[in-house]
C-alpha positions as CSV (number, residue, x, y, z in Angstrom):
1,X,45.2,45.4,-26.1
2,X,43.0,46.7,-23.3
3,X,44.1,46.8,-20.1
4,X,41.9,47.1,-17.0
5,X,43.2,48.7,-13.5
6,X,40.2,48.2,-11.1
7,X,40.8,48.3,-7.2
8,X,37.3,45.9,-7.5
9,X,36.3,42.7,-9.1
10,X,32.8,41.7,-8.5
11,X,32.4,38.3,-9.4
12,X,29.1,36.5,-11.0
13,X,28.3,32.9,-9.9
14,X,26.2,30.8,-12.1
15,X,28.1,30.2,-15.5
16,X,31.0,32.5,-14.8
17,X,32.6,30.4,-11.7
18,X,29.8,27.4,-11.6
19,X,28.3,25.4,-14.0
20,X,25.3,24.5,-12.1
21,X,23.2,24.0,-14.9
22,X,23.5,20.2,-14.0
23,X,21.6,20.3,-10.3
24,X,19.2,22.9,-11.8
25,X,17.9,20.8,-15.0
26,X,17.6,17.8,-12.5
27,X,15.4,20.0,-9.9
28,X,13.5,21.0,-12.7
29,X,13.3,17.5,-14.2
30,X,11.8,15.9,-10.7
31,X,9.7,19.0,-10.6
32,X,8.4,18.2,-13.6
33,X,7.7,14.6,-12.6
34,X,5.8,15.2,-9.2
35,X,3.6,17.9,-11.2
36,X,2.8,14.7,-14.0
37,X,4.4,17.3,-17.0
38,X,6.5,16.6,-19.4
39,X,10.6,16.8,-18.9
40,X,12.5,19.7,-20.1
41,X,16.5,18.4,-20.1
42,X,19.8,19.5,-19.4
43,X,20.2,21.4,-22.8
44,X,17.1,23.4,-22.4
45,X,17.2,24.6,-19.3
46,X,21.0,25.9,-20.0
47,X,19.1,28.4,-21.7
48,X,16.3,29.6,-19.0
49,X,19.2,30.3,-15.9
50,X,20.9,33.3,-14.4
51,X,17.3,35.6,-13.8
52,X,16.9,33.5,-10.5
53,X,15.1,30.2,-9.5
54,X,11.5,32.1,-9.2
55,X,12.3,32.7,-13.1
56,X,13.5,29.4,-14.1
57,X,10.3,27.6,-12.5
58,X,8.2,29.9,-14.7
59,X,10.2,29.4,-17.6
60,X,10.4,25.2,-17.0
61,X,6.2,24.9,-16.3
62,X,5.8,27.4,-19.6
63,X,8.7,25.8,-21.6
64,X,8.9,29.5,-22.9
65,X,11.4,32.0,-22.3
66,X,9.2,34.5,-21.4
67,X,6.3,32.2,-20.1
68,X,4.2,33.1,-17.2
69,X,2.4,30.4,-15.5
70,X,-0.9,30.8,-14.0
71,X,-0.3,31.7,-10.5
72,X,-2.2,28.2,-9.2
73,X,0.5,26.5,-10.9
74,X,3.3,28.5,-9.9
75,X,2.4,28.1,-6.1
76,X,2.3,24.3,-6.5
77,X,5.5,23.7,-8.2
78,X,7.9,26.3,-6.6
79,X,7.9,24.7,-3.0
80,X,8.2,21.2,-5.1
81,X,12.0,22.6,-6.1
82,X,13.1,24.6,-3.4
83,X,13.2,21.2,-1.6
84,X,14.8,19.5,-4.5
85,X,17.3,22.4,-5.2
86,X,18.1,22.3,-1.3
87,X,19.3,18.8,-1.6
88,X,20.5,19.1,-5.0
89,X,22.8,22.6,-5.1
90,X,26.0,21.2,-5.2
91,X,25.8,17.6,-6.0
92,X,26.6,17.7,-9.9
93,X,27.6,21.8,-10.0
94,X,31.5,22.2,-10.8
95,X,34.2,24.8,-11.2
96,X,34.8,26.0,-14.9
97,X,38.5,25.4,-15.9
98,X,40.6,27.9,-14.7
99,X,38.1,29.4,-12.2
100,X,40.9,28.7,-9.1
101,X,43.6,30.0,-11.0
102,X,42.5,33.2,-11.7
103,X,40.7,33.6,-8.4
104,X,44.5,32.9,-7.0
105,X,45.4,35.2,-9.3
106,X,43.4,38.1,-8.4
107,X,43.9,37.1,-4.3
108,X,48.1,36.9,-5.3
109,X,47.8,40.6,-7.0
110,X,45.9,42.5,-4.0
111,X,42.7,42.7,-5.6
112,X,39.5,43.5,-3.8
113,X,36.9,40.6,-4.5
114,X,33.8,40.4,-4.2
115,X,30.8,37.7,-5.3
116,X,27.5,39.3,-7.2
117,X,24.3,36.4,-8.2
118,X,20.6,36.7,-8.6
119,X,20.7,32.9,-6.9
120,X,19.2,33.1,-3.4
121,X,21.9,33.1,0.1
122,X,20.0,29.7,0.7
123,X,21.9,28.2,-2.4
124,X,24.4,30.6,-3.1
125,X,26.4,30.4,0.4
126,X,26.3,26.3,0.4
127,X,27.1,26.4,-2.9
128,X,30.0,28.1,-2.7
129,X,31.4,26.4,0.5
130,X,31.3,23.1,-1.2
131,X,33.2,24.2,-4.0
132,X,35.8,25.3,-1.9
133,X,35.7,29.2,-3.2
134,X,33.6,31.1,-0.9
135,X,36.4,32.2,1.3
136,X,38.0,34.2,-1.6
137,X,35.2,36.9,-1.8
138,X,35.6,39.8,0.9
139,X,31.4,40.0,0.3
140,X,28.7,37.5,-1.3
141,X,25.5,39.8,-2.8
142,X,22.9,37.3,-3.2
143,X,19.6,37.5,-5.4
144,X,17.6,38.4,-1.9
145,X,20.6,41.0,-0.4
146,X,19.0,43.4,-1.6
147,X,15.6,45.1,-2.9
148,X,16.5,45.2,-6.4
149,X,19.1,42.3,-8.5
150,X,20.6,42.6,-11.6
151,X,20.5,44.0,-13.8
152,X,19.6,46.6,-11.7
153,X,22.6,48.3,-10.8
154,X,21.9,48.1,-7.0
155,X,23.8,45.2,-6.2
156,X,27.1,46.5,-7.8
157,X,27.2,49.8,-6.2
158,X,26.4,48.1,-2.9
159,X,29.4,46.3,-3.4
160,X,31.2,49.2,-4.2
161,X,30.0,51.0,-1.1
162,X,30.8,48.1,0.8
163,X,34.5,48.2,0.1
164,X,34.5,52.1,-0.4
165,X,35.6,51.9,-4.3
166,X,34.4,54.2,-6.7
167,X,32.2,52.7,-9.3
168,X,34.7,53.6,-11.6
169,X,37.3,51.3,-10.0
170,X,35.3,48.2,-10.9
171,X,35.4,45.5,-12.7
172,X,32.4,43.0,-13.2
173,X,33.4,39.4,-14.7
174,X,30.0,37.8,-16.0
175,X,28.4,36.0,-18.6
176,X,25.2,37.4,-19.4
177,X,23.7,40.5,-21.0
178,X,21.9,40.6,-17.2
179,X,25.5,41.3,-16.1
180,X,26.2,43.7,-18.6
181,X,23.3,45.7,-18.3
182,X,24.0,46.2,-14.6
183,X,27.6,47.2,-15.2
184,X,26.9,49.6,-17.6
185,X,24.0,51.2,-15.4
186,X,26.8,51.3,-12.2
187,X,29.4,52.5,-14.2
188,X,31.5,49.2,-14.0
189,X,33.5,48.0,-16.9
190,X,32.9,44.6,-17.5
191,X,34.8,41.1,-18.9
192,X,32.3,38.3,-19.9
193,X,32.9,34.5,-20.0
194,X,32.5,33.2,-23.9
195,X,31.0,29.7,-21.9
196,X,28.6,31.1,-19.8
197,X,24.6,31.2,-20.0
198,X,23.1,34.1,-21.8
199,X,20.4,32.0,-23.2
200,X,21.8,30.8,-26.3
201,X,23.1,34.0,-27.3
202,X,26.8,35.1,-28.1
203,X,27.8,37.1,-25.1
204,X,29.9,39.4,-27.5
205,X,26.9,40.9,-29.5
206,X,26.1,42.6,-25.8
207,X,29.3,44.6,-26.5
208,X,31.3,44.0,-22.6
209,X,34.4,45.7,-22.6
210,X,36.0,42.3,-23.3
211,X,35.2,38.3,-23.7
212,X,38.0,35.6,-22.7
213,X,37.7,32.2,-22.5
214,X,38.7,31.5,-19.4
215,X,39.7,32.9,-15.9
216,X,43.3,32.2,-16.4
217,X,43.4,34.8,-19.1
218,X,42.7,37.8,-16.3
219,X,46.8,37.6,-16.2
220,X,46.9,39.3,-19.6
221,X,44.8,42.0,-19.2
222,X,44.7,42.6,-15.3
């Protein structure tokens, strides 16, 4: 069985600790109404998250993965759900099962924590705060921190930095093959979530160093 040793765990947000899938798909469902186009749905959308809001707009006025609106478009509906999303970021976002007991379990074993998402500070500090969790993390690297978002490795080895940990002492728990793209590039080893969002995909076929099920399993390999 693998056991990991970090001094660091760097801690993803949306479909790691948060399902927030349920605020999003209604922002992008009102969106979708004030621009007279057709709905998109919970289920859908739980495939477009985790490459930031800018990307999930494109991908909900497309309907496409990898759509790219026309620019006209784009500028029309993205200030249309930045107000919704402002009202809307916690109202029907919750905790996975077993997010506070491993949180408590990494804070009760000395570990240094810290909070890595390509969601904006706007939504990402609020969110966090109203889920009663933000106070865990020692740092919170938002999708506009920084220059560069995952999975660029920037934000991981600014975390690092931050808490003066070799790369090599870190741990990344994520969900998406965005999160382990930027762990491999920073040298982090990485656990994903088997629940999370990776757009449909099984999480495991991205080869992280491990998958669990849920955040109370870090006790058996921390």
């Amino acid at each position: 069985m693998t056991i990991f040793q970090p001094k660091l765990v760097m801690i993803d947000v949306d479909g790691t600790l948060i399902d927030s899938v349920p605020d999003l798909a209604y922002c992008v469902d009102q969106m979708m109404v004030a621009l007279n186009m057709p709905l998109r749905g919970e289920d859908t959308v739980r495939h477009w998250v985790g490459n930031g809001v800018p990307r999930l707009v494109e991908r909900a006025l497309t309907g496409e993965l990898d759509g790219s609106p026309s620019k006209e478009v784009f500028d029309k509906a993205y200030p249309i759900f930045l107000d919704l999303y402002a009202q809307n970021s916690s109202v029907r976002s919750t905790l996975y099962e077993g997010v506070i007991e491993g949180l408590e379990y990494l804070k009760s074993e000395g570990y240094l924590l810290g909070c890595v998402t390509n969601k904006a500070e706007q939504f990402t500090h609020p969110l966090l705060k109203s889920l009663g969790i933000f106070d865990y993390f020692g740092i919170v690297i938002s999708g506009d921190t920084l220059e560069r978002k995952k999975p660029d490795p920037m934000p991981l080895i600014h975390g690092a930095d931050f808490f003066n940990v070799e790369p090599n002492e870190c741990l990344m728990l994520g969900d998406s093959v965005s999160d382990v793209k930027a762990a491999r590039a920073a040298n982090f080893q990485i656990i994903c979530m088997s629940y999370g969002y990776n757009h449909g995909n099984n999480i495991a076929h991205e080869n992280p160093d491990l998958v669990i099920d849920s955040m109370k399993q870090l006790r058996d390999y921390l």
